[in-house]
N, C-alpha and C positions, 0 to 999 in steps of 0.2 A: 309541875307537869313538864314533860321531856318537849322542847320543841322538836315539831316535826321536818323532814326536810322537805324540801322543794322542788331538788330537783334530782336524775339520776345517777348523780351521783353520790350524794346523800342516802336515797333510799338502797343503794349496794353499800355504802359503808355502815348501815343501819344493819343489816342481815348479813355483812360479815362481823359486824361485830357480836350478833345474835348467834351466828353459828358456829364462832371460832367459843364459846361457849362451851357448846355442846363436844366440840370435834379438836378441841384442844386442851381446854382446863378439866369438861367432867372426864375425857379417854385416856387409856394409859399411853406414856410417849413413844414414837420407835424408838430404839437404838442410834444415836448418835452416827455412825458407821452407815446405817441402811440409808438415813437421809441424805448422807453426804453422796451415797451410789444415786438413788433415785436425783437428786438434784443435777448428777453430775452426767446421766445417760438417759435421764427421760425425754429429753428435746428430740434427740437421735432416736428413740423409740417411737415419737411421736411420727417423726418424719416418715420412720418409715411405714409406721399404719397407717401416716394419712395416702401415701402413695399406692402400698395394694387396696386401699378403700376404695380406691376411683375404678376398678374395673363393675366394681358388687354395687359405686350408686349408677352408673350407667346400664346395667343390667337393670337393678331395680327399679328405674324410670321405664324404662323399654318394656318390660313384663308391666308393670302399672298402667301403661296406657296402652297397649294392646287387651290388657283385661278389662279396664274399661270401655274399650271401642268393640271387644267382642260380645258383651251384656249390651242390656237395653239399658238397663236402669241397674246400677251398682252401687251406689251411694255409699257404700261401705270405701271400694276401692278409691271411692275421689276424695272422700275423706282424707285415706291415708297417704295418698295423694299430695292433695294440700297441706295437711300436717308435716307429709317429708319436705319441701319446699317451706312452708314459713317457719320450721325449727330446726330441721336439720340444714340445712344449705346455709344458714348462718352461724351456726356449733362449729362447722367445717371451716368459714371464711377464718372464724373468730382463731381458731387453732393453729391454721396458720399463720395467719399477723401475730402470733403467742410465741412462735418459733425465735426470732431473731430476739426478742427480749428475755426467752428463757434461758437461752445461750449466754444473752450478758447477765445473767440476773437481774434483770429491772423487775421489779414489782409493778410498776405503772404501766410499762409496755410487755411485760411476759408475766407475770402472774396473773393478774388483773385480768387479762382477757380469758385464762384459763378458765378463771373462777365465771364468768361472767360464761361465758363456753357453757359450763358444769351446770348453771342457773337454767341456761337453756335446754339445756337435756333433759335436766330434768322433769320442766316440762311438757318434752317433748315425750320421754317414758311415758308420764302418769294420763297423757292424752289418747297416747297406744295403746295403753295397760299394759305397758309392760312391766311385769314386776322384778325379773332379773335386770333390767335397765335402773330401774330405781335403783335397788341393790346397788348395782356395781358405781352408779351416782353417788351412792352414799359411799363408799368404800372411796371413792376419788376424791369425793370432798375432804373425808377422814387424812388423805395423804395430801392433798392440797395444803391443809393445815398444819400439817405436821414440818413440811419444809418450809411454811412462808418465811419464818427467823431469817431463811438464805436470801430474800430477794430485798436490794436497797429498793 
């Protein structure tokens, strides 16, 4: 029987071992060429989504709690609410402290957090219903894996 682990960082090296499975051994590989692009301008892509993000979550808090405060009872809105606050406000932390170690290639300090980032959206998606969010979760993970080779 597999021992289990204990602590979290065990149970992430448990489910990327389960998902580089999936998103590395049973998929077909990219190109050699596209990795070395996505390795070499996703950080600077990164940066810059996270920077126009910040006008669309401050608007999106601003419409969330005035639609809240305009109902009585909306239980829908504080839901989503609270779900944007305990999974997205840390996706976002997580992706920026991913910047400087995706620049060096550290796996420890720039992958690692990515994947862990991707963990949270994920279920952050499947709490929304979002089904294009999943999607494109999976489509990340798929490339996530496909460049880790680059990160010492």
């Amino acid at each position: 029987m597999p021992q289990q682990p204990t602590n979290l960082k065990g149970y992430l090296t448990q489910i990327e071992n389960f998902l580089s499975t999936y998103f590395l051994d049973k998929t077909p590989a990219l190109p050699k060429e596209w990795k070395e692009v996505i390795v070499q301008y996703s950080p600077w892509i990164m940066v810059i989504a996270l920077i126009l993000s910040i006008p669309f979550i401050f608007l999106g808090v601003i419409f969330s709690i005035f639609g809240a405060a305009l109902s009585f009872v909306n239980i829908l809105n504080t839901y989503q609410i609270l779900i944007n606050l305990v999974f997205g406000l840390p996706t976002m932390i997580l992706y920026c402290i991913a910047i400087p170690g995706l620049l060096k290639r550290s796996k420890g300090k720039g992958w690692n957090f990515v994947f862990i980032a991707t963990l949270i959206a994920i279920v952050f998606n499947v709490l929304s219903l979002s089904i294009f969010g999943i999607v494109g979760n999976a489509l990340s993970l798929y490339i996530l894996f496909q460049i880790r080779e680059y990160y010492n």
